[in-house]
C-alpha positions in Angstrom: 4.7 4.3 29.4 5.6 7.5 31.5 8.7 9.1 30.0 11.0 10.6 32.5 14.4 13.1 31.8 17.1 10.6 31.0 20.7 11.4 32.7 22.4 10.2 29.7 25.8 12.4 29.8 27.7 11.2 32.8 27.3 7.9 31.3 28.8 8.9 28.3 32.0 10.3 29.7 32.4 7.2 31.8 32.0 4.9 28.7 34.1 6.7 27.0 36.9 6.5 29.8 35.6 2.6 29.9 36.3 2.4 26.4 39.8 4.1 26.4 41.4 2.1 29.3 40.1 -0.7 27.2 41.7 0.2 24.2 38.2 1.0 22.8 37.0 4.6 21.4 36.4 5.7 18.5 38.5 3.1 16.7 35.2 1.0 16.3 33.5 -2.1 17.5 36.1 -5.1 18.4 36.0 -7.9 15.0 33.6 -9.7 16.7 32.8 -11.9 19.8 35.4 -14.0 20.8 33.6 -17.4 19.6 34.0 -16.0 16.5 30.4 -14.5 15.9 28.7 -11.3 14.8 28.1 -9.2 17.6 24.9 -7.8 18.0 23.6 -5.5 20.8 19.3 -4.6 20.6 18.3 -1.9 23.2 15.2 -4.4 24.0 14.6 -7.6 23.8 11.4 -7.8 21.1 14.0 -6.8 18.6 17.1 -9.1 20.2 14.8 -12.1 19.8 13.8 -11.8 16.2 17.7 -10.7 15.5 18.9 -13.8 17.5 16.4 -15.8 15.5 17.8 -14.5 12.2 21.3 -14.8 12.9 21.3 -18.3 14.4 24.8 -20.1 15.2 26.7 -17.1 13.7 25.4 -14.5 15.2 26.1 -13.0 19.4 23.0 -11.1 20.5 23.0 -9.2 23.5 19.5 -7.2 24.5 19.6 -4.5 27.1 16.3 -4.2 28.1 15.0 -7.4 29.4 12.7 -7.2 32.3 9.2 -6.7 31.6 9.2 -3.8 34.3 11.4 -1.8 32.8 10.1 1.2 31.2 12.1 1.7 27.9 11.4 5.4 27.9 13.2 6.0 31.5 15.4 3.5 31.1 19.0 4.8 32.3 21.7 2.6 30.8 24.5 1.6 32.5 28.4 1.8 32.1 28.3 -1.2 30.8 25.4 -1.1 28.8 27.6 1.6 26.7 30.1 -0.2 26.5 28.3 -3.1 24.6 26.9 -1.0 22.6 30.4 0.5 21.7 31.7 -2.9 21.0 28.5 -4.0 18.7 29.2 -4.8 15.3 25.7 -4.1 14.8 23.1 -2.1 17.0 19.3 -2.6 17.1 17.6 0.4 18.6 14.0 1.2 18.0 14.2 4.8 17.9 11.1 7.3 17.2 11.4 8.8 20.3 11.0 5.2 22.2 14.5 4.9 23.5 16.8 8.1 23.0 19.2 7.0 25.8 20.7 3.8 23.2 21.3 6.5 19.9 23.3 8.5 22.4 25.3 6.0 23.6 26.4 4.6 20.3 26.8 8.3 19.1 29.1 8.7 21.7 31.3 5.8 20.4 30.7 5.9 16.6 32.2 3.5 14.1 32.4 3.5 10.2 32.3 -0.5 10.0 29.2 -0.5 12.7 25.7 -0.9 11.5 23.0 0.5 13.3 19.0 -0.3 12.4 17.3 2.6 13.8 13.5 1.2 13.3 12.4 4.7 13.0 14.7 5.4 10.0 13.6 2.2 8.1 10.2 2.7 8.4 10.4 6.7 7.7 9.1 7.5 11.0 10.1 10.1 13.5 9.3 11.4 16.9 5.5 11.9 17.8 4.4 8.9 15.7 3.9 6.0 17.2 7.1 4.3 18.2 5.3 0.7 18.8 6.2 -0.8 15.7 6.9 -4.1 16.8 3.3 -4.5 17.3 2.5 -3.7 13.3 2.8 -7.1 11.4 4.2 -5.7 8.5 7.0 -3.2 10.1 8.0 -6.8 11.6 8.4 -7.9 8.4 10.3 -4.9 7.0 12.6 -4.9 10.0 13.3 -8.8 9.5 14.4 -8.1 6.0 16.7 -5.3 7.2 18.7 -7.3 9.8 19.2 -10.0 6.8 20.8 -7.5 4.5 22.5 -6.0 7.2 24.1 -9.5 8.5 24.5 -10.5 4.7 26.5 -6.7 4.6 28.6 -7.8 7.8 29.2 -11.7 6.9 28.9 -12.1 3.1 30.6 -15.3 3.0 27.1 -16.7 4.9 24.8 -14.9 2.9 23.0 -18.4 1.9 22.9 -19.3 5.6 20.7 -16.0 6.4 18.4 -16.2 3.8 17.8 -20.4 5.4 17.7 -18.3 8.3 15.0 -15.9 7.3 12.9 -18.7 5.0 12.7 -21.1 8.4 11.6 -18.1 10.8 9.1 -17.0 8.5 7.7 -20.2 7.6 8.1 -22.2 11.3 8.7 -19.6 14.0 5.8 -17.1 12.7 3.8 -19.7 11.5 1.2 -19.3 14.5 1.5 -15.4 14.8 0.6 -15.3 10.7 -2.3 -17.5 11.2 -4.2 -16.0 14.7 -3.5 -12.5 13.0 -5.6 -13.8 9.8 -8.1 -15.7 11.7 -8.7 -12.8 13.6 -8.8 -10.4 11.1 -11.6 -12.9 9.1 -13.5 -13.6 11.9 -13.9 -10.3 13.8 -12.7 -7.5 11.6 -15.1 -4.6 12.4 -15.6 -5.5 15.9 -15.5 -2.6 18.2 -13.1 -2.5 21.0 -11.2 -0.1 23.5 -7.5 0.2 24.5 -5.6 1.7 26.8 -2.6 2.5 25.0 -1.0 3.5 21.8 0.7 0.6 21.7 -1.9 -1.7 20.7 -3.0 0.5 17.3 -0.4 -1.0 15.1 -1.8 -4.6 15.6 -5.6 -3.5 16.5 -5.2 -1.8 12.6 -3.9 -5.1 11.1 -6.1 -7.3 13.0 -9.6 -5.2 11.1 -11.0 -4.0 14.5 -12.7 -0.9 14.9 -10.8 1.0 17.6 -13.4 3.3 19.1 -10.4 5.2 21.7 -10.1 8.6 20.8 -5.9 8.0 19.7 -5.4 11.2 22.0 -6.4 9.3 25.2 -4.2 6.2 24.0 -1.1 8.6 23.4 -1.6 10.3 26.9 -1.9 7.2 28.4 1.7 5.5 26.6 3.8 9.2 27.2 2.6 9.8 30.8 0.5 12.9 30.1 -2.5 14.3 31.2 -5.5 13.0 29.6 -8.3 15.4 28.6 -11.7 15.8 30.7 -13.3 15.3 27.2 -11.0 12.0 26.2 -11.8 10.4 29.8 -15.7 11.0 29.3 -16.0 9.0 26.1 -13.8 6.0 27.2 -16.0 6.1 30.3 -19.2 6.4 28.4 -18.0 3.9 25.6 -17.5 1.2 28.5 -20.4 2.1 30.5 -22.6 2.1 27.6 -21.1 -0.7 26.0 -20.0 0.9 22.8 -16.7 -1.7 22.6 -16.9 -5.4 22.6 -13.5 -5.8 24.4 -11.3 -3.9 26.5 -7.6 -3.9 26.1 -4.9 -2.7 28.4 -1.1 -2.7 29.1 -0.8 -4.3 32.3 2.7 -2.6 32.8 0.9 0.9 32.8 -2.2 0.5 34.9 -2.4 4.1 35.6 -5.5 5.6 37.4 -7.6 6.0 34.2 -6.7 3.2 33.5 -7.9 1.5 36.4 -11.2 3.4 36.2 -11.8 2.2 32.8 -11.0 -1.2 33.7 -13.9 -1.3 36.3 -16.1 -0.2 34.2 -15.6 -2.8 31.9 -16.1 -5.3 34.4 -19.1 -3.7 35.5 -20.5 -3.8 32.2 -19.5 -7.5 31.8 -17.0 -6.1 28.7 -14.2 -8.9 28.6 -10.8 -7.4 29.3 -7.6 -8.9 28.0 -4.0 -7.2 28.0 -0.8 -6.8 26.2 2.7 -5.6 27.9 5.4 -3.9 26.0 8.3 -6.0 26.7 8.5 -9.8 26.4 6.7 -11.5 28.8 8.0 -13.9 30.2 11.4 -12.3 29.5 12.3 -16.1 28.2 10.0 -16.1 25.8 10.6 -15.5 21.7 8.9 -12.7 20.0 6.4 -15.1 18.4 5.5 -17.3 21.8 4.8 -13.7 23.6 2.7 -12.3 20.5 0.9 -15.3 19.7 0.0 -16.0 23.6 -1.4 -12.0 23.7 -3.3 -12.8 20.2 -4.7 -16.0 21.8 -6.1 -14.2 25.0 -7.5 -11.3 22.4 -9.3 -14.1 20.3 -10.9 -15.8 23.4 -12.4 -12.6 24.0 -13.6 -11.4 20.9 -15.4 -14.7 20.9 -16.4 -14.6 24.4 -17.8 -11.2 23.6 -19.4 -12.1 20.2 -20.3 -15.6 20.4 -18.5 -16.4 17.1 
């Protein structure tokens, strides 16, 4: 989605006047919430769920972003917002780029006793690669891992709780998301389809499909800039000429090429389904919004293959 300049350093000298009159600062994130439970702050809400999940009864989560229009890469944070963060005994922020604004804040404010999971560090990725991780299966998997250790770290004496927290998510709450992903993957791996966005390569990779987008449009699309005359003739041609089986698009980012391609889809009878890059519904769990977005993609795959 279309990144715009952030204005990040007013809020950090307010914060850090918050924090003072608080009797915050630099001395570190308060000893948790006051019902006597880790406190956790996640810049979105994809991440918050899983981490609220994980933590269960002994864990606070707070996320930041949490409507679904809400672009993370323009996001501007509020006073408060820092001041969360400042107070988190652990901090969740994506990173790669994706959401700059939440690594400032919490540099700002830093604490020795405060872990921060920068999703970017743990998977060894940095800016220009593609910040959608929570859209790759397995980068799910490494970053569930990775708040269990890092709660474990923070609340030793419940170690044994998070790992029945970890066993139950994995083997209940992604139940469904494991099993359209490998249903999927067997039944229409090879498949050809388009997409709008770079955020749908992480799970379009895992799923087997053959993603005919040049990555370039996809990328241009995702960052807000211009898309190449020679990018915008093959997505036109591969829908007009039905190269791709199924069309998908963000439905939070239906810029004008976007738009276009999506009529030509329909003209072409190509089924269209989308994806959004928050939660949505902003109620929902990680695993009800994934699996209801893997759902509509399976309907039409099939629609579009017959199988």
């Amino acid at each position: 989605m279309r990144r715009v300049p952030l204005r990040v350093v007013p809020l950090l000298v307010c914060c850090a006047v918050l924090l003072t009159a608080c009797g915050g600062g630099s001395a570190g994130p308060a000893g948790g919430s006051s019902s006597g439970k880790l406190r956790v702050v996640a810049a979105e809400n994809f991440w918050g769920s899983v981490a609220s999940q994980l933590g269960g009864s002994k864990v606070a989560v707070q996320s930041i972003i949490v409507n679904p229009n809400t672009d993370p890469h323009s996001y501007e944070p509020t006073a408060s917002d820092g001041v969360a963060l400042a107070k988190s005994q652990m901090a969740i922020v994506n990173g790669i780029g994706y959401d700059a604004w939440a690594s400032k804040l919490l540099a700002a404010n830093p604490s020795s006793s405060r872990k921060v999971l920068d999703v970017g560090d743990l998977l060894a990725l940095m800016e220009g690669d593609n910040p959608h991780q929570w859209y790759s299966p397995s980068s799910v998997q490494r970053v569930i891992n990775q708040i269990v250790s890092d709660y474990q770290q923070l609340d030793p004496k419940d170690s044994a709780y998070f790992d029945r927290q970890r066993a139950t998510f994995e083997a209940q709450g992604l139940a469904d998301y494991n099993k359209t992903i490998a249903t999927i993957r067997a039944r229409y791996a090879g498949v050809p389809v388009g997409y709008s966005e770079s955020i749908f390569q992480p799970l379009g990779e895992a799923l087997g499909l053959k993603l005919m987008t040049p990555y370039s449009f996809a990328k241009a699309i995702a960052e807000g800039t211009d898309v190449s005359a020679a990018d915008k003739q093959t997505v036109d041609t591969q829908a007009q000429n039905r190269l791709i089986k199924v069309w998908v698009y963000n439905s939070q980012n239906a810029t004008p090429d976007v738009q276009r391609v999506n009529q030509l889809a329909r003209a072409a009878h190509i089924p269209i389904t989308t994806i959004t890059e928050t939660l949505s519904p902003a109620s929902a769990t990680f695993e009800q919004w994934q699996v209801a977005e893997l759902q509509n993609l399976q309907r039409a795959l099939h629609q579009a293959t017959g199988r």
